[in-house]
N, C-alpha and C positions, 0 to 999 in steps of 0.2 A: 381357768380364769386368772387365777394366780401368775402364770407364767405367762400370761399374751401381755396383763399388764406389767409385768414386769420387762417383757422385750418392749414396751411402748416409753419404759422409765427409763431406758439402757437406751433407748432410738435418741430420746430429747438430750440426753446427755450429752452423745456422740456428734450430735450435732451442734450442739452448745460451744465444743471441745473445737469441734472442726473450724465455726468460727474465731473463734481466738486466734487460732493457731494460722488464720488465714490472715488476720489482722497485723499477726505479729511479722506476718511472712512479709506484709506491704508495708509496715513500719521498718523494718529492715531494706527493703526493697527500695526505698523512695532516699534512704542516707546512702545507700551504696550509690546511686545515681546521680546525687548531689556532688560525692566525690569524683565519681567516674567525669562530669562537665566539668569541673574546677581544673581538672589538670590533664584535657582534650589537646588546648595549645603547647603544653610543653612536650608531649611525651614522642607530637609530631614528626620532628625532628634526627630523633633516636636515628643513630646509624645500624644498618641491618644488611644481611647476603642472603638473595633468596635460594637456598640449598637445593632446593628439589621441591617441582609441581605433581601430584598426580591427581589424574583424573579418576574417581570413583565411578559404578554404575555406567561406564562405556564400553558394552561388551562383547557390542557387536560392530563397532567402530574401530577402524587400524590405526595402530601404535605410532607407525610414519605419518600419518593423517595428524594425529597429536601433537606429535613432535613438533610439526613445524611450525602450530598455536604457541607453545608451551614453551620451545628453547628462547625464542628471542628477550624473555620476561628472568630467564636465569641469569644471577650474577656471575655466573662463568663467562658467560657473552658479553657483558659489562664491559665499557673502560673505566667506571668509578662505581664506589657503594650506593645502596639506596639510603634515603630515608624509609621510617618505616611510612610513612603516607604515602609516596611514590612505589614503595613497593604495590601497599592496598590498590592504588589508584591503577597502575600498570597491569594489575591481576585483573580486575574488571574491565577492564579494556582487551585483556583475552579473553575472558569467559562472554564477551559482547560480541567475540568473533564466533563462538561456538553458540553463543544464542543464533547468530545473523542464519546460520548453514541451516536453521528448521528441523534439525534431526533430535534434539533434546526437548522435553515435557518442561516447564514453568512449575516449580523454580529451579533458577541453581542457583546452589546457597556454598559459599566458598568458609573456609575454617583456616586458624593458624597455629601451627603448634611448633614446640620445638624438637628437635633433633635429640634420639638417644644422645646422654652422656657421655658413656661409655665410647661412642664413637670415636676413635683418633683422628680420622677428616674432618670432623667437624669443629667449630670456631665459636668462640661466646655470642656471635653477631648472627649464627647461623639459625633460621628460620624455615621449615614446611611450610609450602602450601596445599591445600586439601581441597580439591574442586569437588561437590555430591550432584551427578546431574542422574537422571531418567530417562532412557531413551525413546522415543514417539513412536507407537506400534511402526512396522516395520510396510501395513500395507494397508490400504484405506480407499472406503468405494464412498462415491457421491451420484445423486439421483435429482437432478438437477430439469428444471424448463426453461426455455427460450422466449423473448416474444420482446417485437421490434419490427419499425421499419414494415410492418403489416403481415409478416411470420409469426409463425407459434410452432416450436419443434421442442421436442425434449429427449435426453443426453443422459449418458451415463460415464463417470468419470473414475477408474482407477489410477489409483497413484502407488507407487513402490517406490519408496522412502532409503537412505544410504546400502544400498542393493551390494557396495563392495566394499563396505566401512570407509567411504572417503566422500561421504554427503552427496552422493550421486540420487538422481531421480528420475525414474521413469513413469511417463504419466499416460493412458490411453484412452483413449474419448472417440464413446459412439454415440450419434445423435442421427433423429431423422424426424424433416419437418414438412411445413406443408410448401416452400419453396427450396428450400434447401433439401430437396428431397433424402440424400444418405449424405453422411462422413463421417468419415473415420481420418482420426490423426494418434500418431506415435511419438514421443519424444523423449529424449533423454538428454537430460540436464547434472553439470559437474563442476565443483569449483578449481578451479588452475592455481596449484601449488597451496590449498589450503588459503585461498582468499575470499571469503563472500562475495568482494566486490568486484571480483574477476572469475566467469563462467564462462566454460564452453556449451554448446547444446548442437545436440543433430536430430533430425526427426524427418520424419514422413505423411503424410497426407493423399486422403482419395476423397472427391466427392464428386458429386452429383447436383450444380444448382440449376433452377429454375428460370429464364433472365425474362420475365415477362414484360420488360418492358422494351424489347428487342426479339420479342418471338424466335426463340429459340432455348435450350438448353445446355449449359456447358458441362464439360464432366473434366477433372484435373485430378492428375497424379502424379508425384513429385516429391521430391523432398530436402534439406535444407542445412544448411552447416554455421552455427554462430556462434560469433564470440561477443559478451556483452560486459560491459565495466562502468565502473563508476569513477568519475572524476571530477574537476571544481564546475567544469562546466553544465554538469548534468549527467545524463542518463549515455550513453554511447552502445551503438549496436553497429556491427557488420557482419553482413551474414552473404551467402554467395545462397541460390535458388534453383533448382532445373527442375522443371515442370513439364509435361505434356497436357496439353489440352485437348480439347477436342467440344466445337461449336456444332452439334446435333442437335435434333428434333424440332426441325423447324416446323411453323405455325404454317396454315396452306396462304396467311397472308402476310410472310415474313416479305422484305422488301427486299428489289434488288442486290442493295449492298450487306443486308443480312448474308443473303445468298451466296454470293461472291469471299466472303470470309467461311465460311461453312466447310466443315473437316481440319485436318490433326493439324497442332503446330507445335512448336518445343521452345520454350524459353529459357533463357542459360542469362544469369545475370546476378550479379552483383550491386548491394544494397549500404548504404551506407546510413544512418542517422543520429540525430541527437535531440534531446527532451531535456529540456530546463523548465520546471512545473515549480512557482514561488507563489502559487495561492496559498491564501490560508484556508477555502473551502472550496474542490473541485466541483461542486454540483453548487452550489451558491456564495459565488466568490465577492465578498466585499472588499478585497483590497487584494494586488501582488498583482503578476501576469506570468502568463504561460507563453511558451512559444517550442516549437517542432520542425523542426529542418529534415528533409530527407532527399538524398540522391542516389538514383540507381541508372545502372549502366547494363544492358543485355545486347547481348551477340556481337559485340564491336571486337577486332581480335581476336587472340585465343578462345573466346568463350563460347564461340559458334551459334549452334542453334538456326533457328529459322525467320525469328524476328529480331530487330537489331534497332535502336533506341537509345536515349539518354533520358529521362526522365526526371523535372524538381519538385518538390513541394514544400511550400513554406504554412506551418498554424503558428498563428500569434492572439492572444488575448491578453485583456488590461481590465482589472475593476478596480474602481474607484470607491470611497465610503463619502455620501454627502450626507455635510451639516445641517441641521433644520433649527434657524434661532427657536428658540426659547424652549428646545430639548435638549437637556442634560444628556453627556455620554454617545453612545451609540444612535443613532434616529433610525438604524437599520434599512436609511433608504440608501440604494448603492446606482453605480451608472457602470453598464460593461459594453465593450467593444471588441469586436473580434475581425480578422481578414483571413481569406485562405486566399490562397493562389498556385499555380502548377505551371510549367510546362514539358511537352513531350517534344524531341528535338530528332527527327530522321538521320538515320547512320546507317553506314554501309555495312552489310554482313561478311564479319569475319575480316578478312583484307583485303575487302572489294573495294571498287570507288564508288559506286552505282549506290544510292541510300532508298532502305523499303521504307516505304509506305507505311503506315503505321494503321494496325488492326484494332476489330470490333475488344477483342479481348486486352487490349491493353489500354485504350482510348480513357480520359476524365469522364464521368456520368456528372450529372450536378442538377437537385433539386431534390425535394422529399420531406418529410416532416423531420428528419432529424438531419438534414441539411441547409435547403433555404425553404421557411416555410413558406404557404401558399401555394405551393405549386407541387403538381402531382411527383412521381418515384422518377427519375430521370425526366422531368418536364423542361428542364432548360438545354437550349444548344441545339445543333442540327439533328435534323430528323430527316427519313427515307421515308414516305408515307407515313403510318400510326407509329415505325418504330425510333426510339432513339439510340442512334445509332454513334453518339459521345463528340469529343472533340480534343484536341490538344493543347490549349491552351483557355485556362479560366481565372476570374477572380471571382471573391465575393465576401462578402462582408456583414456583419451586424452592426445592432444598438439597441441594448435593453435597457431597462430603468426598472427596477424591483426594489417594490412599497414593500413593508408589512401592513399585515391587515388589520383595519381597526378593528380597536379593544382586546386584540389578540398579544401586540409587543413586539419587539423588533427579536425579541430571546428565541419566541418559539419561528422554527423553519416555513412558515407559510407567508408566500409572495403576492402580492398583485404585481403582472408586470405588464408593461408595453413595449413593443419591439417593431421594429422598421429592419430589415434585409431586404438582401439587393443581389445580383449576381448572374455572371457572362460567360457563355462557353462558345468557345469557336473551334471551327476545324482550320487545318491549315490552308491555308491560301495557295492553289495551284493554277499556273496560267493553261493554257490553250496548249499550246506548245509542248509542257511537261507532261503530255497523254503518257507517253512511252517511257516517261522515267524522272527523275529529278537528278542535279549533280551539286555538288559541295555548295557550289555559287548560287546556286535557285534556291537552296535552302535556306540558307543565312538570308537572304531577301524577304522570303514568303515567311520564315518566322520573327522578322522585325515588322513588313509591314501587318502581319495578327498580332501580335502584342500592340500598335499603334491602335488599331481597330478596335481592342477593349476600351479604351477611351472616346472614341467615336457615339455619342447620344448616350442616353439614359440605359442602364442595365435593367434588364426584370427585376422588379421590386414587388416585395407584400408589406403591409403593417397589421397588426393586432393587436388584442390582449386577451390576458389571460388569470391562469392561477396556476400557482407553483408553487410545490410540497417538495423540500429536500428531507428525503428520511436518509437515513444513515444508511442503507442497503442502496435505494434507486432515489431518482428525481422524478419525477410524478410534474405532467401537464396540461391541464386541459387549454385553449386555445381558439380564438376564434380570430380569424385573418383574413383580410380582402387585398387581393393583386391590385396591384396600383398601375402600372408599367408593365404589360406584356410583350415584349419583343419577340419578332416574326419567327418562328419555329419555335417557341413556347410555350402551348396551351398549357390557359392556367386549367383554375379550379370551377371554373363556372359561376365567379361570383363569390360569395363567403363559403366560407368552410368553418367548421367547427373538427378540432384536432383533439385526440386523446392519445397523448404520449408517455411512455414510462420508462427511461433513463434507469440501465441498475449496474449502481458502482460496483462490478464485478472484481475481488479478490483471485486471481487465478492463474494459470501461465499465459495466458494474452497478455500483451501489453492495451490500455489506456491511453486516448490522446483525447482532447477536449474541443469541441470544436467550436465557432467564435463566437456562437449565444450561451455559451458556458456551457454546453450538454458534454455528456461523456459518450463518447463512442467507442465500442468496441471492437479492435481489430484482431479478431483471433479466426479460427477456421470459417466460418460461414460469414468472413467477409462484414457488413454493415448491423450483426445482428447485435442482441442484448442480450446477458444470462441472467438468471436469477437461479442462486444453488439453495437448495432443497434446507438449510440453516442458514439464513443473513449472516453479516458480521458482525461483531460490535463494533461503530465506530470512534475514536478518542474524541474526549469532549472539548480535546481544545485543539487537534490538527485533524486531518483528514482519515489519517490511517485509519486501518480498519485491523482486527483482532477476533480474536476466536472466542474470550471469553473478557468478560469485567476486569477478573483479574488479571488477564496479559494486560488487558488497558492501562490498568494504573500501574502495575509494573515496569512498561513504556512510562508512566509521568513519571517515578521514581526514578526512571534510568538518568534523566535530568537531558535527555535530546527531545525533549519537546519544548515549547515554549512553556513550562510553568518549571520551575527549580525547587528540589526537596523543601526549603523553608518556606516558601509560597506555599508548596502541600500541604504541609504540616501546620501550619498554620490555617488552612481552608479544613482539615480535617480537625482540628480542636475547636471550631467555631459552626461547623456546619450543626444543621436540627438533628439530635439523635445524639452528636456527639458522647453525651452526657454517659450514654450506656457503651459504646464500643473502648472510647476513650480510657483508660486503667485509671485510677484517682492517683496524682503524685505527678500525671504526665504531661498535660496540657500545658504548662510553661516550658518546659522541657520540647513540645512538640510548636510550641509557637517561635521558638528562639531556635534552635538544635535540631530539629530532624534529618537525619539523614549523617551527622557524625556518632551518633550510636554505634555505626557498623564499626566504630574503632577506641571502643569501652578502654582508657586507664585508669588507675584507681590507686590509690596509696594509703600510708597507715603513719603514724607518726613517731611510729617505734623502728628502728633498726631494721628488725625483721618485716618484712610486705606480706602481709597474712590476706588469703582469698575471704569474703564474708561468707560464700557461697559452699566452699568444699571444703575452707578451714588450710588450707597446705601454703605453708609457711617460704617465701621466695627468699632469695638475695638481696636481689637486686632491681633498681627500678626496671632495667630493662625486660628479666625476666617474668617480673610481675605485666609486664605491658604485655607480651605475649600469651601468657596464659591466661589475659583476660580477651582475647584476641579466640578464644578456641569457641565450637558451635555452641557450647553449653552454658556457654556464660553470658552469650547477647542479650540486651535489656530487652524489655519486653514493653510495646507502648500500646496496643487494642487487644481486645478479648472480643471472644464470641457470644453476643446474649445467649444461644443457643446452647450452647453445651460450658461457657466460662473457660475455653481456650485458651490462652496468650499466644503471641504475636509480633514480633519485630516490625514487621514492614504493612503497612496498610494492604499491599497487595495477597501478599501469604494470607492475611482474614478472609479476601474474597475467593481466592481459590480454594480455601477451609469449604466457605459458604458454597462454594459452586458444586462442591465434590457428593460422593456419595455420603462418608463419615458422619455429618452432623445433619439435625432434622431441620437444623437453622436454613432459608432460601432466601430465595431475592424477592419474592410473592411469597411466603410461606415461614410458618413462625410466629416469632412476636411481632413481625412486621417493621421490625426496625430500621435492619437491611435495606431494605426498597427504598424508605423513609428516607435514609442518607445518604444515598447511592443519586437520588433526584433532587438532595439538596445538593450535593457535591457538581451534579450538572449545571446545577444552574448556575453557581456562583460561577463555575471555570467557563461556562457557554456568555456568560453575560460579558468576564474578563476577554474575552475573545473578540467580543463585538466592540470593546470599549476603545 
């Protein structure tokens, strides 16, 4: 009895002791920070040589891969010194390259230290930098479903991650659905000279689709060589293509001209495109436009093959943000407009003069609920009896107008919308005469007077309305639309139709294009479908991107490439509800003025000697003092964990803490805080957004 209360007399003490000493640690803690801001602008300046980068924790990454990161940032390569901010600043602008490549785990936390003494090469001005990253397991499987466009198929997606330490990837994906009956596709993806924004990729594809609205089924094998880059203009893709097809399993009431294309063909052709995407929200855009250029050229010259073709396509969309007097800010009501338009242009195969004809398999489809609504899966354009059998040359067009809903708010993602589309597909104009062939001169005639011809009367048109959910994974729609304007080989819907559509902003190797009622489509193997993977994204609260966890997200805000800048954060995070607990006491001024120059702590003493608070070890010099407040151990520290009382530099490192296994703290789980801040922190940046 004696000794339990005597451990209960030694318990209260210990912890009596442990407060003080904690007290004393944040009374010390709050003057070292005082001093560290007072003298951020001078110590800027400092001239410095950055001596030597290494990267820690890359161990399954090639040294030449590094290299070619890492040399351009050495002042050996220099024609003058750094400052020491432009050193900081240029170092993160590398380790921004080795985040871009996906082979490193979140974070990477960069250090600075100085060079052995002792060393003869080295210089007073000489500087280490110390990169700590984590590599992203090496292979990773996803269990993913489809559904879209009136399919439901589902897919399994391996990936194998820097396969030859030089951010190489290869991805394989099996899916089989109820139109898309099988595929399978291969690829393998690599950056060119250590560039993110310049990749090579080669890959292969087999499938098997269903074209039920042409009674028949195609099966395509083939596979693909591209190079993709980023520039001011946007997104840039050329890729070259050779495919075999193959148009079987015709229906006993597929039509003549079904018939007539039925068995193998081989397409050899070259692709050209570019995507300049300046929304601020792809699935519900109130302001910016989008627009998509593509040109491809098959079988003309060298490229052989068995169909032969020029092919354009133009997407373009524009939203607009309208005012509603006597609402403050945002009114969340928006107006959007979109056009497509194509055409396919007859060319002689290889270095013939004689131009084919253009096939069922290469022809524009046009109509669908995620094309022009009201009208059925290829309902617009020439038809062979029941089948639609495409055309060469189409426009077509939107006009939404998307409410928020009352007593809901313009903040939260649900629409009322109304919409009117319209849209023309023609086949090419051939005379009497050109039974037996076309040449140079008949073509150029026959595709000016079908392009005159889109113009000619009213195009099929539907209007409706509807409701519209932008979640951060898909766009969700229900729909109800009556055809207004049926033109001759167009059957509509039979009057109304009631539509249930679900749009999902798929993160993946497909590319995205948007098409002109703001939907997102996806052009990845199965052609028109939509994916939805087996974990959503997180999407950022103030741009589109999408992220794997919370804290890649704010990490992305911190990076300061999104629209909000560290002192905007830092400011939103010492003000948001909850604040009060994550926030350290000492810091909130400090994070309303300053956040984000922490990452370059100086500090001074008034004596001669430059003494650390922290380790006690006594400097020279200012300069030396700068760096070794520069090292990983010494960063201030601005959030704690309610959960386990953590610290924390960067608000993102807390949620990755929060995300991980380590701490009992969650986003739903805990003291609840997390969650609490995490929804106040959306709101204010989603409301900034709309403002």
């Amino acid at each position: 009895i004696f000794e339990s209360l005597r451990r209960r007399d030694n318990a209260k003490a210990q912890e009596e002791k442990t407060r003080l000493v904690n007290e004393t640690e944040r009374v010390l803690y709050e003057k070292q920070q005082k001093r560290l801001a007072d003298l951020i602008d001078t110590n800027t300046t400092l001239p410095c040589t950055i001596s030597s980068v290494r990267v820690l924790g890359a161990v399954n990454t090639r040294p030449g891969f590094l290299k070619r990161i890492i040399d351009p940032i050495l002042s050996a390569n220099r024609d003058r010194p750094y400052t020491l901010s432009e050193a900081l600043r240029e170092t993160h602008f590398a380790v921004d390259k080795l985040r871009s490549h996906g082979i490193f785990d979140e974070p990477i936390s960069i250090s600075v230290d100085r060079p052995d003494r002792t060393d003869p090469s080295s210089t007073p001005t000489d500087i280490d930098i110390y990169i700590s990253a984590r590599e992203k397991g090496r292979v990773a499987l996803k269990v993913g479903t489809e559904a879209g466009n009136a399919e439901g198929s589902a897919s399994t997606n391996v990936s194998l991650r820097n396969i030859f330490g030089g951010a190489e990837h290869l991805n394989l994906n099996a899916s089989i659905g109820s139109r898309t009956r099988t595929a399978y596709q291969a690829n393998f993806e690599a950056p060119i000279l250590a560039n993110p924004n310049f990749r090579g990729e080669f890959g292969g594809l087999a499938s098997s689709t269903q074209k039920v609205w042409a009674s028949h089924e195609e099966a395509v094998k083939g596979g693909w060589a591209k190079l993709k880059w980023l520039a001011r203009g946007g997104k840039h893709d050329l890729s070259y293509t050779g495919v075999w097809r193959q148009v079987t399993g015709l229906a006993e009431k597929a039509s003549p001209i079904v018939r007539a294309d039925a068995g193998d063909s081989v397409k050899s052709s070259i692709t050209y495109s570019v995507t300049n995407d300046q929304r601020d929200y792809p699935l519900l855009p109130q302001s910016g436009y989008f627009s998509r250029s593509t040109l491809e050229l098959a079988g003309w010259g060298p490229l052989q093959g068995d169909v032969a073709f020029g092919k354009a396509e133009f997407e373009g969309q524009g939203a607009i943000s309208i005012s509603i007097p006597g609402i403050k800010g945002n009114s969340g009501v928006s107006f959007t407009t979109g056009i497509r338009a194509g055409l396919m242009y007859p060319l002689p195969l290889a270095f013939g003069s004689k131009p084919e004809a253009s096939r069922i398999n290469d022809r524009f489809q046009l109509g669908g609920p995620t094309d022009v609504r009201g009208f059925r899966l290829g309902g617009l354009g020439p038809r062979d009896g029941t089948d639609a059998v495409g055309g060469d040359v189409y426009a077509a067009g939107s006009a939404n107008l998307l409410m928020p809903l009352p007593r809901v708010g313009p903040e939260k993602p649900f629409r009322i919308q109304a919409f009117v589309n319209a849209g023309r597909l023609l086949a090419l104009k051939r005379s009497d005469s050109e039974k037996d062939g076309m040449n140079a001169d008949s073509v150029r005639k026959n595709v000016s007077s079908t392009i005159a011809e889109l113009g000619d009367g009213l195009p099929s048109m539907a209007a409706g309305v509807g409701l519209v959910y932008g979640h951060p994974a898909a766009r969700f729609e229900l729909n109800f639309s009556l055809p207004l304007v049926i033109r001759k080989g167009g059957p509509n819907r039979n009057a109304q139709s009631a539509l249930i559509k679900i749009f999902f902003n798929r993160t993946g190797s497909s590319s995205t294009c948007a098409e002109p009622d703001g939907q997102v489509h996806d052009q990845g193997l199965t052609g028109s479908t939509s994916r939805k993977e087996s974990a959503p994204a997180v999407q950022c609260f103030a741009c589109p991107h999408n992220f794997e966890s919370y804290g890649s997200m704010i990490e992305h805000l911190e990076s300061e490439r999104c629209m909000v800048d560290l002192k905007e954060l830092g400011r939103l995070a010492a003000n948001c509800l909850g604040s009060e607990v994550f926030v350290i006491p000492g810091r909130r001024t400090f994070l309303c003025t300053e956040y984000g120059q922490e990452y370059m702590p100086f500090w001074s003493d008034d004596v001669e000697n430059w003494e650390c608070y922290e380790c006690h070890e006594l400097l020279s010099s200012q300069y030396e003092a700068s760096v070794h407040a520069l090292s990983a151990s010494h960063l201030p520290s601005n959030f704690q964990c309610p959960g386990c009382n953590a610290w924390f530099a960067a608000l993102s490192s807390l949620f990755q803490h929060v995300e991980g296994p380590s701490c009992s703290e969650g986003l739903q789980t805990g003291t609840g805080y997390v969650g609490m801040f995490l929804r106040s922190l959306e709101d204010a940046l989603r409301c900034k957004k709309t403002a």
